[in-house]
N, C-alpha and C positions, 0 to 999 in steps of 0.2 A: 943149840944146833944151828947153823950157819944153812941156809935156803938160798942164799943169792947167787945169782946166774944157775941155778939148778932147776931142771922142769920135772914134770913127773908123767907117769902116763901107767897103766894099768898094766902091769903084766901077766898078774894072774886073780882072777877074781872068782872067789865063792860064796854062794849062797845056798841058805839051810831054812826048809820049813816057811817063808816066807811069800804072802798073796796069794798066788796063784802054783809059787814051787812048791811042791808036795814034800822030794827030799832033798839031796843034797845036790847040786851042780854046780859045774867047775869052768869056767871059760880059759884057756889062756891063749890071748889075745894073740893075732899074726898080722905086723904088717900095721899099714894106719888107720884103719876100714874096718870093722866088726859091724858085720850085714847081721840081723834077727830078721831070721825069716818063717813065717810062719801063720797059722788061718787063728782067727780072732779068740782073743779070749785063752789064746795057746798057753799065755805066760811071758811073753816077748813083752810089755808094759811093766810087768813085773820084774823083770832084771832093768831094767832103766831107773825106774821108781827105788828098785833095791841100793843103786849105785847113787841116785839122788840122796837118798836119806845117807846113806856112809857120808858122802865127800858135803854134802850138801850142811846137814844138820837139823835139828826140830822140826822147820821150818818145811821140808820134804818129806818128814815119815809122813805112813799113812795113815789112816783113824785105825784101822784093822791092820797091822804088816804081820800079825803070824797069819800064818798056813790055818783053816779052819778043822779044827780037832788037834792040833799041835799045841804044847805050852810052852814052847821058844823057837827061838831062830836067830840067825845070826847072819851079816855077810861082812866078807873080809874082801877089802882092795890092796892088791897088793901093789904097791905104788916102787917095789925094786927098794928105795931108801928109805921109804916108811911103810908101813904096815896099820891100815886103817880097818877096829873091827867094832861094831857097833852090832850090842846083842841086844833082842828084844823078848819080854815077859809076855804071857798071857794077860794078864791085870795093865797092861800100856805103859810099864817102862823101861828104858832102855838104857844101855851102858855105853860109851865111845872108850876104844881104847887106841891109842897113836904108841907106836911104838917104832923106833930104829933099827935095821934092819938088823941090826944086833940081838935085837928084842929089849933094848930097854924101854920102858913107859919113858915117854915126853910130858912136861909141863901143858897145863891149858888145851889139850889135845884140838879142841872146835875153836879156839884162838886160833890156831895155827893151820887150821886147812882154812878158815876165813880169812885168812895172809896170804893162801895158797891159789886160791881161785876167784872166779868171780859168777857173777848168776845169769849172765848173758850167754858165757862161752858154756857154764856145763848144762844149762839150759835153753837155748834158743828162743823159747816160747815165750818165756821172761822178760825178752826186749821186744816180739811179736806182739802182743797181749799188751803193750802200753800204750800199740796206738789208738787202743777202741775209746778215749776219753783225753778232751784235750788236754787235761792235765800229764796225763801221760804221754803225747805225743810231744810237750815241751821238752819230756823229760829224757824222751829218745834225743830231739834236736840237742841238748845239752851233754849227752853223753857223747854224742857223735862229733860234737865244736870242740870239749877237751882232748878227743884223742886225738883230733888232727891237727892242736895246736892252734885252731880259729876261734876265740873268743870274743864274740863279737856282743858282747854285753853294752858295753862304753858306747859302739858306730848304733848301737838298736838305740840307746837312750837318748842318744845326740840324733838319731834322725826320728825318732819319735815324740822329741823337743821342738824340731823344725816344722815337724809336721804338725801338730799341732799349733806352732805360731802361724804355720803359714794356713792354716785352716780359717782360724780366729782373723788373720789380715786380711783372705777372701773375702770371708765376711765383709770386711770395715772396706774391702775395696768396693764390692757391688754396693754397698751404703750409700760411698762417697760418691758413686757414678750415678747412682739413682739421684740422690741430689743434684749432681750437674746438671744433669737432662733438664731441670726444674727451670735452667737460667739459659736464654740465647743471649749473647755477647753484643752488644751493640758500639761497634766503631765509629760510630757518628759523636757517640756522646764524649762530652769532656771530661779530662780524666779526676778532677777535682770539682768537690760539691759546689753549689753556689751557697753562698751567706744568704739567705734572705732577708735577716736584719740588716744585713747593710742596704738589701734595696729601699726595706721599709725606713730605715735611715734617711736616704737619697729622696723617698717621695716626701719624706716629711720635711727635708730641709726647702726642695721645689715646691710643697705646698705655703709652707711658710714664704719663701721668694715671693709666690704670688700672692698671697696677704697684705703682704708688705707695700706693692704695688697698686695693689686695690686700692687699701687705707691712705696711701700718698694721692690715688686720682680724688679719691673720695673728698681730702682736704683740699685741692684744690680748685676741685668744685666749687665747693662751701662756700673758697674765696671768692669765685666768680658771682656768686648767688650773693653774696654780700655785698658786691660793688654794684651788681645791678639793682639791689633794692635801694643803694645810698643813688644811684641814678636816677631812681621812679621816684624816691621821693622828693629830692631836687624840681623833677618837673612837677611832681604835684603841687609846689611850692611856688613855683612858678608860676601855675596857672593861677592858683591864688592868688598871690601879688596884681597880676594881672586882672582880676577883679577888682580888688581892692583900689587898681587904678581910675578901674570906667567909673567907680563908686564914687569916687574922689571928684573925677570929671564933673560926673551931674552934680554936685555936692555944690562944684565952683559956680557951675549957673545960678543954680539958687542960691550959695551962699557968696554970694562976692567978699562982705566983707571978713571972711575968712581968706580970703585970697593970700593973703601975703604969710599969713602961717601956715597958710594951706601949701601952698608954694614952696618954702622953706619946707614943708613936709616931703612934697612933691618930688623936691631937688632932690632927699634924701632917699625915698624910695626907688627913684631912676639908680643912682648911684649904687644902692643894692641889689635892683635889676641886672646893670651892666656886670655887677659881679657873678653873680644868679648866672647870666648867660654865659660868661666862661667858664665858670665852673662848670658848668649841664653841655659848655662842649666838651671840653675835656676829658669828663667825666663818660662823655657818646665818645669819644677816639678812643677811651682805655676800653669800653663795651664790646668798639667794634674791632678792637685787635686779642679780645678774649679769642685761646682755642681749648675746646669744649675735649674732654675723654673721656668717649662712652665707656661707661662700667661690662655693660654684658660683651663688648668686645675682650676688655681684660677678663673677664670671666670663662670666655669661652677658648681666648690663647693661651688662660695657664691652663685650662680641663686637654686642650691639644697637648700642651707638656708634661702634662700628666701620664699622658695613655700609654706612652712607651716604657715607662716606668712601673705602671700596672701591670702591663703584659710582661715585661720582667718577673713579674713576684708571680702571675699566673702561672707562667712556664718552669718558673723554677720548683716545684715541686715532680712534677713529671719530669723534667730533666736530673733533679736529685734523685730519682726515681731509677732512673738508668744508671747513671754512677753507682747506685749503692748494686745496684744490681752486677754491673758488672764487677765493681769491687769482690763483690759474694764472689761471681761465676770466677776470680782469678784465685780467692782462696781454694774454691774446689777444686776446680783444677789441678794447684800444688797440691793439695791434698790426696787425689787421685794421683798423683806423678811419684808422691813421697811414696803413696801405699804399694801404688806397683813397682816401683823399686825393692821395696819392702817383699813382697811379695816373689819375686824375680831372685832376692837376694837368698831367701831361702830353700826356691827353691831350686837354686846353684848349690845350697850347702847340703838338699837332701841328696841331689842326684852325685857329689863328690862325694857324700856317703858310699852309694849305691854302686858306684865306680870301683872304690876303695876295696868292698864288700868282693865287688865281682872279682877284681882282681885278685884278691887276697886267696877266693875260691878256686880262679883257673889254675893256682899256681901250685894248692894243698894237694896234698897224698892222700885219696879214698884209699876204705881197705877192700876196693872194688870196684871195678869200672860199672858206671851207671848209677851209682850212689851219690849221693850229694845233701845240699839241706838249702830251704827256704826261711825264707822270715817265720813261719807257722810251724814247720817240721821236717822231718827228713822225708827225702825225695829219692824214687827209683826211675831211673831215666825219665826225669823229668813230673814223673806226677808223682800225686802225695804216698808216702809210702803205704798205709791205706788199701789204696788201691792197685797195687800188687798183687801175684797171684802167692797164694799160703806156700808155694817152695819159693818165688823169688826174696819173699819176708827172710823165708828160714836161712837162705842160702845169706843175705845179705845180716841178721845177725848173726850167723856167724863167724862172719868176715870181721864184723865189727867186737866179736868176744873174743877170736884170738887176736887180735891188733891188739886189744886192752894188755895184753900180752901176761896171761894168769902163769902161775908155776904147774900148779895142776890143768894139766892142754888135754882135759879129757870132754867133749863135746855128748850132749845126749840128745837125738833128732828123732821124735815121735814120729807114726803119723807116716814115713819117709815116701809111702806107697803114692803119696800125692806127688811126688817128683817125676819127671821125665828124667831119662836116660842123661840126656846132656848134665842136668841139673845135679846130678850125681856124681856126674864125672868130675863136675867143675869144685862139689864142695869134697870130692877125694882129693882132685887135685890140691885145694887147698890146704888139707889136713897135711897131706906133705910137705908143701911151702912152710909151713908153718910147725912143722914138727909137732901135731897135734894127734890125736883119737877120737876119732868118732864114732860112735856107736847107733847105725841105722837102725830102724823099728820098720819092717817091710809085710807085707801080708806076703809078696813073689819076689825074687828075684832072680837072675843069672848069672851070678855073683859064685863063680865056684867053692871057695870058701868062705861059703854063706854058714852060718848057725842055724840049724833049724831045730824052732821049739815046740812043742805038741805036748798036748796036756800038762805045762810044767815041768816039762824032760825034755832032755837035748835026744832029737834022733839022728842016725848017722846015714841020715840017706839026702841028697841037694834037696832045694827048693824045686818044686814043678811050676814052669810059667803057667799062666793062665788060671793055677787054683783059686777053688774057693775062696772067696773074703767074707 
């Protein structure tokens, strides 16, 4: 059997014996709009429920669908090209039978109306009732991304990528800034360490300079001190001799006849004298042209050539002190410069996401003005769907059940008494946009061909506004 571009919709529906219908009734439908209208516990849940389990399957009957004191029941949809009849036993089982409007049985029967419909449009409650747990509120935002064609799976992973890098480089930015803060930059200092071993180099080469100096005044001296001791004893020698002459002298009084070897002596010690005394001058002009260099002078000039050289090696650690420092402060710097880059860069790739995202939404087909969807879930002008009132939910699934676009365009809306007038108008009006059925569940309404149900029986008198609930 061939179902494509063919819809369906109920034209004539009965039910037997079943919840709350006692015996048999018959609806056939007029029009897009089948109002149940009726005071609680009438049986109006019960044709809804009835119609749930035919189109629906297992998953709709109810723990009890016979009638209480009946042992079966039945309800048939009659769908114009198929004929939907699902019979139920006292003991809880039941039969489906799909048949074409011929009356031949079809294959897979509950294969085939689950080809036919879907659980949004003949339920509404169904996509209502997923937003009470996040899992399910994902699951509305995903249902609602495929029908309008926005897939935003790939733009959520790629800005959920970014945002967490760019979270994680926050992080390393305030890191790398709290480290800066640690360093002020000093422009005085030079931008390359000093060697200190070269100074220590430089004092050791000027300390040895002045060693050297030292040790050369030192020999020098020595020389001095050594020509003056061959001077002192020269004159010691001297005076000697000079004794030895007065000795000689008295020697000659008394001794005359020594005279002439005396003499002969005599001659000779002058002649040593006269030597004696050039030497001891000489020896006084090289004395008196000695110049003397005091050592604690040298001592004290090279300790002055020193000092500047010390105070080099002083200052150079508090001067490398600053270099390295600013060294640091120009790593961090870069470092903070790469990160907010970093940072900046990503977060241009979420917000081209979010551009992308937005544009891609102003431009999609809602199946309803005021609808929309957020990163978390769907959204009714604007806030989370949630928070909506129970008819703008109902109203907005089922804008979103017939877009899903089912063959079976039969709608079933509990509860409907919670709608305002507009709200009704608007989901009539759609049933027609959309060539669909809906079947309201009303305690009142004004709705002239309204169904009213009473005790399980259709009666044939309107709805009264204002009755009991």
């Amino acid at each position: 059997m061939t179902t494509e571009n063919v819809t369906y919709q109920i034209v004539r529906l009965e039910i037997n014996r079943l919840m709350r219908i006692k015996g048999s009734l018959e609806i056939i439908p007029k029009g897009n709009t089948v109002t149940l209208c009726g005071d609680n516990k009438a049986g109006k849940s019960s044709i809804i429920n009835a119609i749930a389990a035919a189109l629906g399957g297992k998953e709709y009957v109810p723990e009890m669908p016979i009638h209480e004191g009946a042992s079966k029941g039945h309800v048939i949809c009659d769908l114009d090209n198929l004929i939907v009849t699902r019979r139920f036993s006292a003991s809880g089982g039941s039969n489906l039978l799909v048949t074409a409007k011929d009356g031949t049985p079809l294959k897979s029967p509950q294969a085939l109306l689950d080809s036919l419909w879907n659980q949004i449009a003949l339920d509404p409650m169904n996509f209502v009732r997923l937003s009470e747990t996040p899992d399910g509120r994902r699951k509305q935002l995903e249902i609602l991304r495929k029908l309008i064609g926005l897939d935003f799976t790939a733009m959520d992973a790629e800005r959920a990528k970014a945002y967490s890098e760019r979270t994680m480089a926050g992080r390393e930015l305030e890191t790398a800034q709290g480290r800066l803060k640690n360093y002020q930059f000093d422009a005085e200092a030079p931008a390359e360490e000093i060697k200190v071993s070269d100074l220590v180099n430089k004092l050791q080469r000027a300390t040895n300079d002045g060693n050297a100096a030292l040790e050369q005044a030192r020999e020098h001296n020595e020389a001095n001190q050594a020509a003056i001791k061959v001077c002192e004893e020269a004159k010691e020698k001297f005076a000697h001799t000079q004794a030895d002459i007065e000795g000689l002298q008295k020697e000659i009084v008394k001794i005359e006849e020594l005279l002439a070897e005396k003499k002969e002596e005599l001659s000779l010690q002058n002649l040593n004298l006269r030597n004696l005394n050039v030497q001891i001058t000489k020896q006084e002009e090289a004395v008196a042209a000695l110049v003397w260099k005091v050592e604690d002078g040298i001592i004290e000039a090279n300790a002055e050539a020193l000092k500047p050289i010390k105070k080099e090696i002083e200052d150079a650690d508090g001067l490398n002190s600053r270099i390295r420092a600013n060294r640091r402060y120009r790593e961090l710097e870069a470092e903070v410069k790469a990160v907010q880059q970093k940072v900046d860069t990503l977060s241009n790739a979420i917000q081209a996401v979010d551009t992308k995202k937005a544009e891609a939404l102003a431009g999609a087909k809602f199946p309803m003005p005021g609808l929309s969807f957020g990163d978390n879930g769907v959204r009714l002008d604007g806030k989370p769907f949630e928070q909506g009132s129970q008819a703008e939910q109902v109203e907005a699934a089922v804008a979103i059940g017939l877009a899903l676009d089912p063959k079976i365009r039969v709608v079933l809306i509990r509860d409907a008494s919670l709608f305002d007038e507009h709200t009704t108008e608007r989901i009539v009006k759609l049933a027609v946009e959309k060539n669909a059925q809906v079947f309201l569940e009303k305690v009142e309404s004004n709705d002239p061909a309204a169904i009213i149900i009473s005790d399980g029986a259709i009666l044939e008198e309107p709805c009264q506004e204002n009755s009991k609930s």
